[in-house]
MIFI-469334 format. One record per residue: residue in three letters; x negated, y negated, z of N, C-alpha, C in turn. Coordinates in nm, 2 decimals. Atoms other than C-alpha are relative to their C-alpha. Example, Ala and Ser with C-alpha at 12.3 -4.5 7.8 and 13.67 -1.06 7.14 Angstrom:
 rest n.east n.north   n.up ca.east ca.north  ca.up c.east c.north   c.up
  ala  -0.09    0.12   0.00   -1.23     0.45   0.78  -0.09   -0.12   0.00
  ser   0.09    0.11   0.00   -1.37     0.11   0.71   0.08   -0.11   0.08
//
This chain:
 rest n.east n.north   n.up ca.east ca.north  ca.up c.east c.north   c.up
  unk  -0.14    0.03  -0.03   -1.80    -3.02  -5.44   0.00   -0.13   0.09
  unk   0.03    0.09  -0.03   -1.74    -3.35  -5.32   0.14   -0.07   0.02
  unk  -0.13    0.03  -0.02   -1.40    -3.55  -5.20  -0.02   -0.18  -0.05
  unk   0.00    0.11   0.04   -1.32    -3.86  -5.40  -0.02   -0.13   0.08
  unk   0.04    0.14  -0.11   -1.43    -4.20  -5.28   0.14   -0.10   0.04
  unk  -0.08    0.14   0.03   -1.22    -4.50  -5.19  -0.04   -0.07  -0.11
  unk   0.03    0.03   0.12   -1.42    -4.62  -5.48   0.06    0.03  -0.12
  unk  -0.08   -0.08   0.14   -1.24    -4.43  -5.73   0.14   -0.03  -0.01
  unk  -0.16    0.00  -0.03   -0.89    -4.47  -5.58   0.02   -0.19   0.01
  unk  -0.07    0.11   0.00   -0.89    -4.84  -5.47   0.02   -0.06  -0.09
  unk  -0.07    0.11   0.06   -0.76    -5.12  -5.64  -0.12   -0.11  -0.04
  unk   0.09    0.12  -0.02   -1.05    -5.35  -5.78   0.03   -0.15  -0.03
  unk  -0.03    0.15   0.00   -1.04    -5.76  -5.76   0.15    0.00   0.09
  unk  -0.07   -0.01  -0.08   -0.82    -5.73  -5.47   0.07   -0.16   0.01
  unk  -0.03    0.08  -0.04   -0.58    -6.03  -5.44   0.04   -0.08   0.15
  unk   0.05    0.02  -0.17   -0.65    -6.22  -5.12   0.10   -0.14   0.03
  unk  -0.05    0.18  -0.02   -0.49    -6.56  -4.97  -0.09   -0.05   0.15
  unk   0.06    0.04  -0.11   -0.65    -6.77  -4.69   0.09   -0.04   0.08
  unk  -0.06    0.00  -0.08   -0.56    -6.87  -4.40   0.15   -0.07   0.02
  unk  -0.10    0.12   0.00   -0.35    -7.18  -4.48   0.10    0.04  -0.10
  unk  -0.05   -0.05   0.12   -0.20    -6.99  -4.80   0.22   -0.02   0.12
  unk  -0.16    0.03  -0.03    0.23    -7.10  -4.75   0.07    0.12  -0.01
  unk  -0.11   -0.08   0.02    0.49    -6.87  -4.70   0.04    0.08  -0.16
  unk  -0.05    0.02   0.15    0.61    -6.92  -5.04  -0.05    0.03  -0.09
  unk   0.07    0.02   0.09    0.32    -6.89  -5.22  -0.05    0.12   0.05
  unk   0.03   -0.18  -0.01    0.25    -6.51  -5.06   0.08    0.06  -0.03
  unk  -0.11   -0.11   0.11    0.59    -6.39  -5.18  -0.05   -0.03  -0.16
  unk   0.01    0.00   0.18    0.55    -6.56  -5.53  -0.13    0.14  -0.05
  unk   0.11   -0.09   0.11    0.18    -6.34  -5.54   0.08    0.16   0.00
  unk  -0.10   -0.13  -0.02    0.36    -6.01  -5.36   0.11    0.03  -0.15
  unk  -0.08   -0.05   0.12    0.62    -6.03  -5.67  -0.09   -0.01  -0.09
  unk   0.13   -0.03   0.13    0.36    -6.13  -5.95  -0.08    0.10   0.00
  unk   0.15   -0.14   0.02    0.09    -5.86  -5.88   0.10    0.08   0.03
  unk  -0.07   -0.10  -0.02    0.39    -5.61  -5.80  -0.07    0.08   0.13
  unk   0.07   -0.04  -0.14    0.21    -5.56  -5.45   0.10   -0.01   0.11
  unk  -0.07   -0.02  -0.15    0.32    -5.48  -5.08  -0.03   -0.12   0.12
  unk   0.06    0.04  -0.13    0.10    -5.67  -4.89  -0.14   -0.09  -0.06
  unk   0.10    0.10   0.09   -0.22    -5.90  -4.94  -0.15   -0.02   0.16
  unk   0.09    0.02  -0.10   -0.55    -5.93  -4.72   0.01   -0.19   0.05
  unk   0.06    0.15   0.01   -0.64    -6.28  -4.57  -0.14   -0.02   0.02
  unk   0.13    0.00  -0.02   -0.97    -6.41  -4.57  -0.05   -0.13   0.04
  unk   0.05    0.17  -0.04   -1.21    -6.69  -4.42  -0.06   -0.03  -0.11
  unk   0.08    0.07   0.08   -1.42    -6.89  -4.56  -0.08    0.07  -0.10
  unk   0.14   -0.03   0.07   -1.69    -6.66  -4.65   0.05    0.17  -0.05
  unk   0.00   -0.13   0.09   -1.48    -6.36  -4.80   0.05    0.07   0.10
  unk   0.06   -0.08  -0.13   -1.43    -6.18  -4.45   0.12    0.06  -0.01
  unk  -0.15   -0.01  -0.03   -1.09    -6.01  -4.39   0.04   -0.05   0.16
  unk  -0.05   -0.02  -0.19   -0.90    -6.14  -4.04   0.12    0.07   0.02
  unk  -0.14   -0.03  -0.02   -0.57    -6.00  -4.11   0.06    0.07  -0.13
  unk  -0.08   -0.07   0.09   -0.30    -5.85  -4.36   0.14   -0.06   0.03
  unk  -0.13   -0.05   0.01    0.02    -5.95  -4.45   0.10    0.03  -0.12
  unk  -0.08   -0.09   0.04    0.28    -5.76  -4.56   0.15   -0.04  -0.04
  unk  -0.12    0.03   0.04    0.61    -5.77  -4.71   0.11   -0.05   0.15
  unk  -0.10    0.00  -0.13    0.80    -5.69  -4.39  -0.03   -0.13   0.13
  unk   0.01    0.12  -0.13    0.58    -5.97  -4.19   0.08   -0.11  -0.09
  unk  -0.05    0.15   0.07    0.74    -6.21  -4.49   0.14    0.01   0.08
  unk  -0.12   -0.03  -0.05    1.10    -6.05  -4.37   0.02   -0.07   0.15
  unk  -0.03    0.02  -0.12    1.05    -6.09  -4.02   0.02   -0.14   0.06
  unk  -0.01    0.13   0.01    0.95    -6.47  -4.04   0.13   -0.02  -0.05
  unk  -0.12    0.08   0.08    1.24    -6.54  -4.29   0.12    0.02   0.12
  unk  -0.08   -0.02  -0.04    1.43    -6.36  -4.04   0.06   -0.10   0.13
  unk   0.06    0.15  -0.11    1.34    -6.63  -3.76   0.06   -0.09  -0.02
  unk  -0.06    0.19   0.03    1.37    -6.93  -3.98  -0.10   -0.04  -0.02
  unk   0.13    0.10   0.03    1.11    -7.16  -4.07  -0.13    0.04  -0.11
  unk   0.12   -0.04   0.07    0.83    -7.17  -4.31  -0.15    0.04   0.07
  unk   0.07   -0.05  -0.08    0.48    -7.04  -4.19  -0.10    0.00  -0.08
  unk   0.14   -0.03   0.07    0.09    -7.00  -4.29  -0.02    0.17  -0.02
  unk   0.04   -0.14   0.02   -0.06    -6.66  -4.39  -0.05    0.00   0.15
  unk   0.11   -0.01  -0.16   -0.25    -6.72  -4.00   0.15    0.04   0.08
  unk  -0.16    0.02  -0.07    0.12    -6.76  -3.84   0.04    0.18  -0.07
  unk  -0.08   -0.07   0.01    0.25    -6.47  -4.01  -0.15    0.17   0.01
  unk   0.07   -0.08  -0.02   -0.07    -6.22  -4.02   0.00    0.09   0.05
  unk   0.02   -0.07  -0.09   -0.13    -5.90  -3.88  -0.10    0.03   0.03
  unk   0.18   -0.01  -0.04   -0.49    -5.87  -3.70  -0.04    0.05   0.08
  unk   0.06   -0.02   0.10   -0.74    -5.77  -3.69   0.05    0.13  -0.10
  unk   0.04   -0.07   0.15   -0.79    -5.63  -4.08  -0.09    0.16   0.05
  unk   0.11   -0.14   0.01   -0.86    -5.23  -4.05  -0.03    0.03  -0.15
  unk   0.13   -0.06   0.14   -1.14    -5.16  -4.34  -0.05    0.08  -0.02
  unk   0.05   -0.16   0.05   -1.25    -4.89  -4.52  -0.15   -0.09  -0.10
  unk   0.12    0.01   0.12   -1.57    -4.89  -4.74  -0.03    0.07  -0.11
  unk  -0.02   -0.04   0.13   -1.62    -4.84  -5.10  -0.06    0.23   0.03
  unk   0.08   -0.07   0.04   -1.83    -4.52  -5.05   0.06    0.15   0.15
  unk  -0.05   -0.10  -0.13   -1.62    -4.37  -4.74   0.12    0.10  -0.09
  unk  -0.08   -0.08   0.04   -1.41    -4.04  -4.87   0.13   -0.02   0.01
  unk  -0.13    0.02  -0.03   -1.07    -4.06  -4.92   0.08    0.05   0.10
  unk  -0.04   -0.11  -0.11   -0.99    -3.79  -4.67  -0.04   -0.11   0.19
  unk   0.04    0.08  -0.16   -1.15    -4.05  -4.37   0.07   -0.10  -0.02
  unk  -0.10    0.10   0.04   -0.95    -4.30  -4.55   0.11    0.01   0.05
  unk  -0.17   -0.07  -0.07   -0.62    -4.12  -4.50   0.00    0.00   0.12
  unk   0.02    0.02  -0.18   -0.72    -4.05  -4.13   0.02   -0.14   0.07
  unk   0.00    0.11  -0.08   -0.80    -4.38  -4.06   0.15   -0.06   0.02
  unk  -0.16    0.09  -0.01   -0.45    -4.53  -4.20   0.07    0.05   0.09
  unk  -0.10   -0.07  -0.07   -0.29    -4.25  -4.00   0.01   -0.06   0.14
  unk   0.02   -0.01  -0.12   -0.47    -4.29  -3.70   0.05   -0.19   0.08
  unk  -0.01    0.13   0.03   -0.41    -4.68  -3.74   0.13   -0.07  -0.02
  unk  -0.16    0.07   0.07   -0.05    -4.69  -3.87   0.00   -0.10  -0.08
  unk   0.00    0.12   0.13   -0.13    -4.91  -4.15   0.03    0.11  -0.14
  unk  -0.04   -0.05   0.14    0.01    -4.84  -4.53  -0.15   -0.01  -0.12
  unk   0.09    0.08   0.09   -0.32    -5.04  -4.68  -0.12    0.00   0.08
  unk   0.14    0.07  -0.04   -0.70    -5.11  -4.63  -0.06   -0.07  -0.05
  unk   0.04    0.11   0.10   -0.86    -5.40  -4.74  -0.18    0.06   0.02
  unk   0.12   -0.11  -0.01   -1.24    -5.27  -4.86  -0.10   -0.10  -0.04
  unk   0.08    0.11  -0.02   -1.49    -5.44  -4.80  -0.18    0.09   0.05
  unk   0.15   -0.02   0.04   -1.89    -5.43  -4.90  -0.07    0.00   0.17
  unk   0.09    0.00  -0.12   -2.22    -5.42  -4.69  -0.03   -0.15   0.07
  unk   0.00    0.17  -0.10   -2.15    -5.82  -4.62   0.14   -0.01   0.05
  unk  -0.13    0.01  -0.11   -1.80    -5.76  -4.47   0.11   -0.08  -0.13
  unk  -0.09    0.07   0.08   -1.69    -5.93  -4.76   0.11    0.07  -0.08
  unk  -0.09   -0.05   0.06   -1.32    -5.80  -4.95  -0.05    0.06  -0.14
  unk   0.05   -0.06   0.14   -1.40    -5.58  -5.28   0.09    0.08  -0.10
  unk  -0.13   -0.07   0.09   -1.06    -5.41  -5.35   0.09    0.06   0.17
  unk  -0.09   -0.05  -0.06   -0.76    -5.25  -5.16   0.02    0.13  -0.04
  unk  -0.04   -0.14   0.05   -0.66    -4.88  -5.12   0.12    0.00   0.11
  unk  -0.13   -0.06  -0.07   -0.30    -4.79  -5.02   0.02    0.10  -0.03
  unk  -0.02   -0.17  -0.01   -0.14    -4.48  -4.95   0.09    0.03  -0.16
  unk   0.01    0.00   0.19    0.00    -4.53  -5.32  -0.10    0.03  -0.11
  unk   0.13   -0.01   0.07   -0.36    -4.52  -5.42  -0.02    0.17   0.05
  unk   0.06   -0.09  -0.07   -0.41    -4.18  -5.22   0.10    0.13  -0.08
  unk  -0.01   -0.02   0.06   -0.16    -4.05  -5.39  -0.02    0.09  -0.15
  unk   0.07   -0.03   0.12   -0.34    -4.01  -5.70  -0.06    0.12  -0.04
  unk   0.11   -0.11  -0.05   -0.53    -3.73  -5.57   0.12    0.16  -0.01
  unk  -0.10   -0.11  -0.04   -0.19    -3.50  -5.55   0.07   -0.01  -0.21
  unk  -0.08    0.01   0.11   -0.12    -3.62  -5.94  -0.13    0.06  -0.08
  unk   0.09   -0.08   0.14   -0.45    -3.45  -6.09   0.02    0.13  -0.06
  unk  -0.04   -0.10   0.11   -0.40    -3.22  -6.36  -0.06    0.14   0.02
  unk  -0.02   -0.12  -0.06   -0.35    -2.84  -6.26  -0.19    0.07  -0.08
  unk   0.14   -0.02   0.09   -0.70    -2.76  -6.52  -0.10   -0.07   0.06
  unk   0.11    0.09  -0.07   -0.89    -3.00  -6.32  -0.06    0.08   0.16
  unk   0.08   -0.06  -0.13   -0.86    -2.82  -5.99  -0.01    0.15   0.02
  unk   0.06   -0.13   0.01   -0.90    -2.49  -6.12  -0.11    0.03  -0.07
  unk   0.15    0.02   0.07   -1.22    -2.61  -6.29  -0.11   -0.03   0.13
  unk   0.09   -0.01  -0.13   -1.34    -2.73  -5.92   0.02    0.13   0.09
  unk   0.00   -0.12  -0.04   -1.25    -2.43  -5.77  -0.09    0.10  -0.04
  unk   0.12   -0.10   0.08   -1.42    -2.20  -5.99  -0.14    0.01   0.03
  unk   0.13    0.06  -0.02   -1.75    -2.42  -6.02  -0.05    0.00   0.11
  unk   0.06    0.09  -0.12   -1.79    -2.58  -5.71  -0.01    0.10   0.12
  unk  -0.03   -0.07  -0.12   -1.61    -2.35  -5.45  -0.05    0.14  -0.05
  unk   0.04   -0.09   0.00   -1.67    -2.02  -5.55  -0.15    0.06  -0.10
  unk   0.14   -0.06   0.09   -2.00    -2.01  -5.83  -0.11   -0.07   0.13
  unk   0.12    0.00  -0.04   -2.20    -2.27  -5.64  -0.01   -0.01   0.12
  unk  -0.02    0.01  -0.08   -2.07    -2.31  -5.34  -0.02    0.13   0.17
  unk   0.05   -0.18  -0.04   -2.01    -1.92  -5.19  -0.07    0.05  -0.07
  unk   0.07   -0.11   0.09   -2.22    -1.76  -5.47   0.09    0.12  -0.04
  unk  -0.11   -0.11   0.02   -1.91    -1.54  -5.57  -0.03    0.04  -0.16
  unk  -0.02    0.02   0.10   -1.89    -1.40  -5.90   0.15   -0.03  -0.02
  unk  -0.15   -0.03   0.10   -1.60    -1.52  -6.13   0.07    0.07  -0.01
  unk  -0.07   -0.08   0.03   -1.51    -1.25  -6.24   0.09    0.06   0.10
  unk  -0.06   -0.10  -0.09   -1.41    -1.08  -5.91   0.13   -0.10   0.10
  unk  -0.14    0.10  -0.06   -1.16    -1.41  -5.80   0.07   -0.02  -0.12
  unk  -0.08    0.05   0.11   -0.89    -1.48  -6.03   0.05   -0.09   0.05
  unk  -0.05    0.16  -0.05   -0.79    -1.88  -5.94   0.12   -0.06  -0.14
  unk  -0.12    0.05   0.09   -0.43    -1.98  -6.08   0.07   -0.12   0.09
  unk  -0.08    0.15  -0.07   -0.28    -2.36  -6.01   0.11    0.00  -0.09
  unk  -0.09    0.01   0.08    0.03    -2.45  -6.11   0.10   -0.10   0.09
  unk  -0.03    0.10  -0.05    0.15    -2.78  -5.98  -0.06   -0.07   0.15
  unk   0.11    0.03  -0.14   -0.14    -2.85  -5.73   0.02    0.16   0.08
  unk   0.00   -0.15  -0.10   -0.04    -2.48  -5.57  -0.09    0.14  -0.04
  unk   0.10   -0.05   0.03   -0.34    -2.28  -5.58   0.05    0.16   0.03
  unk   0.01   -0.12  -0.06   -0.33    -1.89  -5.56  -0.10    0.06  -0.06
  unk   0.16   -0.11  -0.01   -0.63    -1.65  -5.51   0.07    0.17  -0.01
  unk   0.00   -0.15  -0.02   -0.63    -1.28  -5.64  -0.18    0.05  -0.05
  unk   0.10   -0.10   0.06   -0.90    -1.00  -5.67  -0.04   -0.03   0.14
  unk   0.08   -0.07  -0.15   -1.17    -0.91  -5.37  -0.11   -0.11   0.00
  unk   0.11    0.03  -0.06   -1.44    -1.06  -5.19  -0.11    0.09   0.05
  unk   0.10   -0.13  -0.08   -1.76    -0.88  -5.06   0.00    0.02   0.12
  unk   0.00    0.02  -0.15   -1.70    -0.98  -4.71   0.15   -0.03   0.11
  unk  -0.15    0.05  -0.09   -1.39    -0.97  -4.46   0.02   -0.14   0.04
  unk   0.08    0.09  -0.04   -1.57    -1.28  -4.31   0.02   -0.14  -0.11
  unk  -0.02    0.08   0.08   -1.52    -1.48  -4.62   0.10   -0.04  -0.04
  unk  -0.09    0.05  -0.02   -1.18    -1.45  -4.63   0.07   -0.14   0.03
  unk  -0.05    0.13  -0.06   -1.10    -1.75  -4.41  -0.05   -0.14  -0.07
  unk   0.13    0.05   0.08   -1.39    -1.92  -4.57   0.07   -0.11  -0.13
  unk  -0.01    0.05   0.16   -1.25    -1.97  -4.92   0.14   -0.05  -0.04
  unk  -0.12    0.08   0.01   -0.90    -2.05  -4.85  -0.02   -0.14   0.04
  unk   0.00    0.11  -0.03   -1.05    -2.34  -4.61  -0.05   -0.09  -0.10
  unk   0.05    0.10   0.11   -1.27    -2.47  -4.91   0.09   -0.04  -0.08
  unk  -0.06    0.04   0.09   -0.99    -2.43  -5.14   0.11   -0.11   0.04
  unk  -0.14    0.13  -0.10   -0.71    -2.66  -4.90  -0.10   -0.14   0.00
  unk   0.07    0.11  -0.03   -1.00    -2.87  -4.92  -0.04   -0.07  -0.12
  unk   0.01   -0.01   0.15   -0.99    -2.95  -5.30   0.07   -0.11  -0.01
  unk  -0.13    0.11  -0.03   -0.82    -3.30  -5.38   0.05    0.03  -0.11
  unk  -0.11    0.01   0.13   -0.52    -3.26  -5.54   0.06    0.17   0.06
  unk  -0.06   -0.13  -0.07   -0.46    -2.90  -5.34   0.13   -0.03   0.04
  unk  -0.12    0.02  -0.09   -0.09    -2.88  -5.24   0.01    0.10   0.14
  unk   0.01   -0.10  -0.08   -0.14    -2.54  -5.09  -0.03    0.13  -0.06
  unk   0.05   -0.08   0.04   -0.29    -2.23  -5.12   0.04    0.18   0.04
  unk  -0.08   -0.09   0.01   -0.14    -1.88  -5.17  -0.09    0.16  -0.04
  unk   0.16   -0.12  -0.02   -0.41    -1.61  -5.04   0.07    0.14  -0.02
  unk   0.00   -0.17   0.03   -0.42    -1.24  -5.20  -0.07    0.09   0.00
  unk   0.15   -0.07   0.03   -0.74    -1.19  -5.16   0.00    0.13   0.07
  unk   0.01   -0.15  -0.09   -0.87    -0.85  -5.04  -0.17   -0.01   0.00
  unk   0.12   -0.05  -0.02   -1.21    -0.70  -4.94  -0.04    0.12  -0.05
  unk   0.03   -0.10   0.08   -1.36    -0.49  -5.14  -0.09    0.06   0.03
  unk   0.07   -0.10   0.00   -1.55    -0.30  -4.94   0.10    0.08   0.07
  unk  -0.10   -0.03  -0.09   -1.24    -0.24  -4.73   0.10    0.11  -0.14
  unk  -0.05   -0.10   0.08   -1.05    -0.12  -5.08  -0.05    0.10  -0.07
  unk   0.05   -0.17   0.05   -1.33     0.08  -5.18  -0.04    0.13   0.14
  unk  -0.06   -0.11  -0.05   -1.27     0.29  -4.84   0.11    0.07   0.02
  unk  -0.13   -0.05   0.00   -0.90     0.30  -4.88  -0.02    0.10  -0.17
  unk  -0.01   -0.09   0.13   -0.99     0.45  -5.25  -0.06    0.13   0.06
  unk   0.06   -0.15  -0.06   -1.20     0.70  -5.09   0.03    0.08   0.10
  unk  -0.03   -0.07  -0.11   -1.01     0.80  -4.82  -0.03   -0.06   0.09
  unk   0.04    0.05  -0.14   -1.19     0.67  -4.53   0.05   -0.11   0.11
  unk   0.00    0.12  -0.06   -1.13     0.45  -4.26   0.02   -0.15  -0.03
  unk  -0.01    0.11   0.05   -1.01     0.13  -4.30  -0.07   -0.13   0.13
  unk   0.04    0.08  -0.10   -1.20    -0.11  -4.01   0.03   -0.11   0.07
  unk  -0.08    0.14  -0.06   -1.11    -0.41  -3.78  -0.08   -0.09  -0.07
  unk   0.06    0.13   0.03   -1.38    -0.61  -3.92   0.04   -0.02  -0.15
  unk  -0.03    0.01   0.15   -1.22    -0.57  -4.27   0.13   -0.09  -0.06
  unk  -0.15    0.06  -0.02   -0.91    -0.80  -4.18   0.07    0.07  -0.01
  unk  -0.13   -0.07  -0.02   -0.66    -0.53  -4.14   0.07    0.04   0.15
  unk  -0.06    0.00  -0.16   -0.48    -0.50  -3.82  -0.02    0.19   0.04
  unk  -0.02   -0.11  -0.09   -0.54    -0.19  -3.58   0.10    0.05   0.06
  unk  -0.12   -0.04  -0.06   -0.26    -0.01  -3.39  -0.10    0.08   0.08
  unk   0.07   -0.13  -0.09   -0.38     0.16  -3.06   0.02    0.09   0.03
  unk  -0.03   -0.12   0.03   -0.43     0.45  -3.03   0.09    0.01   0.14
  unk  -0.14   -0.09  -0.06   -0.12     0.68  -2.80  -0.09    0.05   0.09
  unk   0.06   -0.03  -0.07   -0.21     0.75  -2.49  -0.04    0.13   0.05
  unk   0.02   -0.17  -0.02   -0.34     1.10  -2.37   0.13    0.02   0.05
  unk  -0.09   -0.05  -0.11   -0.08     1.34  -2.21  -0.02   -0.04   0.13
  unk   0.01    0.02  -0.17    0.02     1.28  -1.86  -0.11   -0.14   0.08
  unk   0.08    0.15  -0.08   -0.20     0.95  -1.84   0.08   -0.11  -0.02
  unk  -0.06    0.13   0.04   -0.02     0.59  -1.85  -0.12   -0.11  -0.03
//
């Protein structure tokens, strides 16, 4: 099991402008590529900056024409081809940026991934992630058999029926499955089946079997 790359999601041959790049001539690309935003770069490929639609607005708002350097916002936060999508999403969060311009083991630009790109991950096809579930999370992952989970998606919404062999695993197999790209959310029914083969038998049902205890009533005449 494995969480998609920025590789897979970004954007390759990322369109860049340099420093000196006009006003004018970073809306025209913004409308031509149907883009948001655009890396800048030096001489040798590098990113120093990002701008963005709203930095075009703010200038226009001002007055005056302006370079991509003048209007920029810096430094450029970067992600790397081979870094997870999931540290991706973090970063933009933790960063407040919409975009990351992605850039190789020479610092040099290689593609773009926006939260449009991340997206993608929430549009894979309901057969897909009840194919990694199966496989990944519960054959090779826990060593479960098949048979005894029944795994149903149905618009990214995962639900789990049938038993586990361990109370313990419970928590376990919902966190792997939330952790599935393209999971919306997960809709636990699981049971413990050593827990329902003492409720079949009569016996005891235990705390360690995830079922809640009730304490016992206190003697007579004691508080």
């Amino acid at each position: 099991m494995r969480h998609r790359s920025v590789a897979d999601l970004m954007t390759h041959n990322a369109v860049t402008v340099r420093r000196t790049t006009a006003f004018k001539e970073i809306a025209r690309l913004l409308n031509e590529f149907d883009i948001t935003a655009v890396p800048v770069i030096d001489e040798a490929g590098h990113p120093v900056g990002v701008v963005s639609e709203a930095d075009l607005l703010r200038r226009r708002s001002a007055g005056g024409a302006a370079t991509a350097e003048e209007l920029m916002t810096n430094p450029a936060v970067t992600a790397r081809p081979e870094w997870s999508v999931v540290r991706a999403a973090r970063i933009m969060q933790r960063q407040r940026v919409k975009r990351l311009p992605v850039v190789n083991e020479e610092g040099r630009v290689v593609g773009v991934l926006s939260r449009s790109d991340l997206i993608q991950l929430f549009l894979r096809r309901d057969h897909a992630i009840q194919e990694e579930i199966l496989e990944d999370v519960l054959t090779r992952t826990l060593h479960l058999a098949p048979s005894d989970v029944t795994v149903e998606v149905d618009d990214g919404l995962v639900t789990l029926s049938g038993t586990v062999p361990q109370a313990d695993l419970l928590p376990v197999v919902v966190r792997l499955c939330q952790s599935v790209d393209g999971v919306v959310d997960v809709d636990n029914r699981l049971a413990c089946a050593a827990a329902e083969r003492s409720r079949a038998a009569g016996g005891p049902v235990g705390p360690g079997w995830g079922h809640s205890v009730l304490p016992s009533s206190p003697a007579p005449g004691r508080v």
